[in-house]
C-alpha positions in Angstrom: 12.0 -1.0 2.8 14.0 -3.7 4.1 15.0 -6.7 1.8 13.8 -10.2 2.5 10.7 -12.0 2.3 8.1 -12.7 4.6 4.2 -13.1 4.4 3.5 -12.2 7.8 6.1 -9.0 7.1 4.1 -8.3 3.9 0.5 -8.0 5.8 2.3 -6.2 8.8 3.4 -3.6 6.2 0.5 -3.5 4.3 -2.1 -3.3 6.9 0.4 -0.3 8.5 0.7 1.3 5.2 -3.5 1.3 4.4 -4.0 2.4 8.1 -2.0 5.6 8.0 -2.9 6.5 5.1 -6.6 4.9 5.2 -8.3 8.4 3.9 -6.0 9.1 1.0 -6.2 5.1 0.0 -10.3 4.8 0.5 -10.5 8.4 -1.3 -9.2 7.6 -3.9 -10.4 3.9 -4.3 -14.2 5.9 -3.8 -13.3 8.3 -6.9 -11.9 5.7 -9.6 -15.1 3.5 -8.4 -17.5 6.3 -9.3 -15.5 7.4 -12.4 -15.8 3.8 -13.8 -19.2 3.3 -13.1 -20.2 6.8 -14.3 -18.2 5.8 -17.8 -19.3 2.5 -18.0 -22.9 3.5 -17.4 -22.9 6.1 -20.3 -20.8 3.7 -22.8 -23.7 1.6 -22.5 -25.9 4.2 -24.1 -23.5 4.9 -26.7 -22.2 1.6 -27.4 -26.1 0.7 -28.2 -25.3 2.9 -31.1 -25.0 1.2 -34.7 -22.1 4.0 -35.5 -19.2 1.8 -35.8 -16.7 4.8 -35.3 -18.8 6.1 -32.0 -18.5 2.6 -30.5 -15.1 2.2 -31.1 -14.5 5.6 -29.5 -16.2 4.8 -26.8 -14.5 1.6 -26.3 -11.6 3.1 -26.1 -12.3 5.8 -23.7 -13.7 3.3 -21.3 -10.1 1.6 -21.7 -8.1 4.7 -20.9 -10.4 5.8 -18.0 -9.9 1.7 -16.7 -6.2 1.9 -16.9 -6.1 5.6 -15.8 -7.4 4.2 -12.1 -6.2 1.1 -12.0 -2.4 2.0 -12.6 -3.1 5.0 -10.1 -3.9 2.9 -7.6 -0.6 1.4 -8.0 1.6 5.0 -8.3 -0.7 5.5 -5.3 0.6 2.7 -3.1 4.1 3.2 -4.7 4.5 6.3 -3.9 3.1 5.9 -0.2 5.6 3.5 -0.1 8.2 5.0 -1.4 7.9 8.7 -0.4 6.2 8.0 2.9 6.7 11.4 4.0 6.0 13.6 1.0 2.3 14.6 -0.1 0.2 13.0 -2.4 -0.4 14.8 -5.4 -2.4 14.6 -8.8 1.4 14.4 -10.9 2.2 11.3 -8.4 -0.6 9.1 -9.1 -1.5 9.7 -12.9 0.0 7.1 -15.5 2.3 8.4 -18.3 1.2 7.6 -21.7 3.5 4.5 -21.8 1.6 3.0 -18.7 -1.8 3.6 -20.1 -0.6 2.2 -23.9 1.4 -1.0 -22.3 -1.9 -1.7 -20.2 -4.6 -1.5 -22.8 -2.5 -3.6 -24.8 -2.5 -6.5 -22.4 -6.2 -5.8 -21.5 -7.1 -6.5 -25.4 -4.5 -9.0 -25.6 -6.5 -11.0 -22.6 -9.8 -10.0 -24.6 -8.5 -11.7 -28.0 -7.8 -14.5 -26.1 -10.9 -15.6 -24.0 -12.8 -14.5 -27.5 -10.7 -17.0 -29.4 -11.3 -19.4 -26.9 -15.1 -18.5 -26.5 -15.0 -18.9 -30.4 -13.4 -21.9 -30.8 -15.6 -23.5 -28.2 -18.7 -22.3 -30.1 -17.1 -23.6 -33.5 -16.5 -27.2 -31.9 -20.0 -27.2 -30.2 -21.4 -27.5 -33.5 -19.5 -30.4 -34.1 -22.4 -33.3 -33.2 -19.5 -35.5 -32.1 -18.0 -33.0 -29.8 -21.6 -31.7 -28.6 -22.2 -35.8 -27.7 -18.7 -35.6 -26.0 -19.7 -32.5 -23.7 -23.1 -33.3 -23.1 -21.5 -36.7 -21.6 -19.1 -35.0 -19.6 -21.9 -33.1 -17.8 -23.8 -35.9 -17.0 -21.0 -36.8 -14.9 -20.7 -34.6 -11.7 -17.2 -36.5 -10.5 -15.6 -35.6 -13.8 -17.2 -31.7 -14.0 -15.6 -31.7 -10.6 -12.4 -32.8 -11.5 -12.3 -30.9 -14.9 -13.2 -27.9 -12.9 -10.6 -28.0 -10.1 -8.0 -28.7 -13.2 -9.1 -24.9 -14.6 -9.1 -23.2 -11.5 -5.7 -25.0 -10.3 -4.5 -23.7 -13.8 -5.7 -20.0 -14.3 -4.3 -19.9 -10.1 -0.7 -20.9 -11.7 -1.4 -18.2 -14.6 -2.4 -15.7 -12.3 0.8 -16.0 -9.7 3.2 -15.8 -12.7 1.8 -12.9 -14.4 0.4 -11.2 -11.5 3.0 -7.9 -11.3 2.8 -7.1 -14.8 1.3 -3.5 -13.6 4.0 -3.3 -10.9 6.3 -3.4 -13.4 4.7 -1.1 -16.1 4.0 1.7 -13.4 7.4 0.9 -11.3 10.0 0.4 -14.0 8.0 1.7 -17.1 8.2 -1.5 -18.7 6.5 -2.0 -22.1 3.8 -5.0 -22.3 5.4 -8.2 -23.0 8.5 -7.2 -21.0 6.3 -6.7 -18.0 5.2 -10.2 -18.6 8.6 -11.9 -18.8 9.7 -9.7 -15.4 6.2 -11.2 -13.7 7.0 -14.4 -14.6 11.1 -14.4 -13.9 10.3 -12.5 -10.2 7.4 -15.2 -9.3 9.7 -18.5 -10.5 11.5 -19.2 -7.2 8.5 -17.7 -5.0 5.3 -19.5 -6.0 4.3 -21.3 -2.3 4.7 -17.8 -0.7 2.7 -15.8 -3.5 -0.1 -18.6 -3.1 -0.5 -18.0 0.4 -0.6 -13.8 -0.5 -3.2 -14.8 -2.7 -5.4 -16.9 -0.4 -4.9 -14.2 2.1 -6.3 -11.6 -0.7 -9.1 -13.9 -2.1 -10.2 -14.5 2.1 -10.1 -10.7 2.3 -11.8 -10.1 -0.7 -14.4 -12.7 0.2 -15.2 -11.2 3.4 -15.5 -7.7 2.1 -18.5 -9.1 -0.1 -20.0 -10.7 2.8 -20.0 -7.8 4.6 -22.9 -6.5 2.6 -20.5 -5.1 0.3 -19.4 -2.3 2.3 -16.3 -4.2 3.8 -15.3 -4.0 -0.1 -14.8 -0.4 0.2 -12.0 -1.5 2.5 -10.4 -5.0 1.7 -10.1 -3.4 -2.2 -7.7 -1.1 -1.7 -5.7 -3.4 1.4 -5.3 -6.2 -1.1 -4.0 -4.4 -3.8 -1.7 -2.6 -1.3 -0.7 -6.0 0.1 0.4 -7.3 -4.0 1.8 -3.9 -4.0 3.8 -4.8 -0.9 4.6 -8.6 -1.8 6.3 -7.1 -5.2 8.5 -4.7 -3.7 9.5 -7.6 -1.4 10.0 -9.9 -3.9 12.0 -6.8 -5.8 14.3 -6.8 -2.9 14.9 -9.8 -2.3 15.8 -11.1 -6.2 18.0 -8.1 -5.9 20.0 -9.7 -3.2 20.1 -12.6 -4.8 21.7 -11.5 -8.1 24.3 -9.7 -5.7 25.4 -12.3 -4.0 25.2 -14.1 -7.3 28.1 -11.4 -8.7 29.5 -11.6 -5.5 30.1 -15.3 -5.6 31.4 -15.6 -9.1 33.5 -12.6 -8.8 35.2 -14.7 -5.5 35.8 -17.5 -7.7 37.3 -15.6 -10.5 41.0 -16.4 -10.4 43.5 -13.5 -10.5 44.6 -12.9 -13.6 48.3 -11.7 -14.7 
């Protein structure tokens, strides 16, 4: 793919990539749909169970099956990028080990989180002084408002610096916390052009569920494609910019004797 940045490239090649390959991508995003609701339906049956050690198997199976389809959607759109003209095969879209491993650790790292949070909040609210405090704050609408656009402004900001981690665990087989600090390094100088990727996603994504949520079926697997896209850009063009970084200093490097 060319380097350089452009939003209006990014869509162009990401609605040209889904439509040539609209079968293969809509396939695909049909199968791991099914598979996940198929494993999630039975884990509730099993989970329901007081077996510690069959819940915690199942757990975990419902992890590897989530991280099984969502980082083959990504060697999907990879690849289709990549090797436009080869086939698709089953090799080409499954995860390695190291993928699957460096995903589930983020995915219970972001679950030991919110639960801390969630637990903290539930500590606190026992508090009768802190209780007094919230149940004041939501008899103010002005301030629930405010307070609310502050969280959504913030897990926006979050969500564009962190937002490639899988990129980079399926495209450079980068562990967890490396994929992180690559996220947030290739996002630093590009965050006005990644929000309006992002509002173009959420207005896609949006539609799709008003659609009856058929359109779904469709605007799913384009967005993804299009953060797919946007990273390889991005890629490309931080590339160039830590060549003509050498390039520069290597210029004003004296001669020496």
């Amino acid at each position: 793919m060319d380097r350089g940045f452009s939003v209006i490239e990014v869509l162009e090649t990401a609605w040209d990539i889904t439509k040539k390959n609209f079968i293969v991508i809509v396939g695909y995003s049909l199968m791991a749909f099914i598979s996940l609701f198929v494993v999630q339906f039975v884990s509730t049956f099993l989970i329901a169970s007081s077996n510690v050690f069959i819940n915690f198997i199942t757990l975990f199976l419902v992890l590897i099956v989530n991280s099984i389809a969502t980082l083959g959607f990504y060697k999907l759109a990879f690849h289709l990028i990549d090797y436009e003209d080869q086939e698709v095969t089953f090799k080409s879209v499954l995860p390695s080990w190291q993928n699957i491993s460096s995903f589930i650790s983020l995915t219970l790292l972001l679950g030991f989180i919110v639960a801390s949070l969630n637990l903290i909040y539930v500590k606190l609210d026992g508090l009768s002084t802190f209780h007094e405090f919230v149940e004041t704050l939501k008899e103010s609408p002005a301030i629930m408002e405010i307070l609310a656009t502050i969280a959504l402004i913030l897990i926006l900001l979050i969500t564009m610096r962190f937002m490639f981690f899988p990129c980079f665990i399926v495209d450079d087989n980068s562990t967890s916390f490396e994929s992180l600090r690559q996220s947030r390094q290739l996002t630093e100088n590009n965050l006005m052009k990644i929000i309006t990727v992002l509002l173009v996603v959420v207005g896609f994504i949006v539609l799709g569920f008003l659609a009856l949520g058929v359109g779904i079926i469709v605007t799913y697997p384009f967005t993804n494609i299009i953060l797919v896209v946007t990273y390889r850009k991005l890629v490309n063009t931080y590339g160039v910019i830590e060549e003509e970084v050498k390039e520069t200093s290597s210029d004003n490097e004296e001669p020496t004797v």
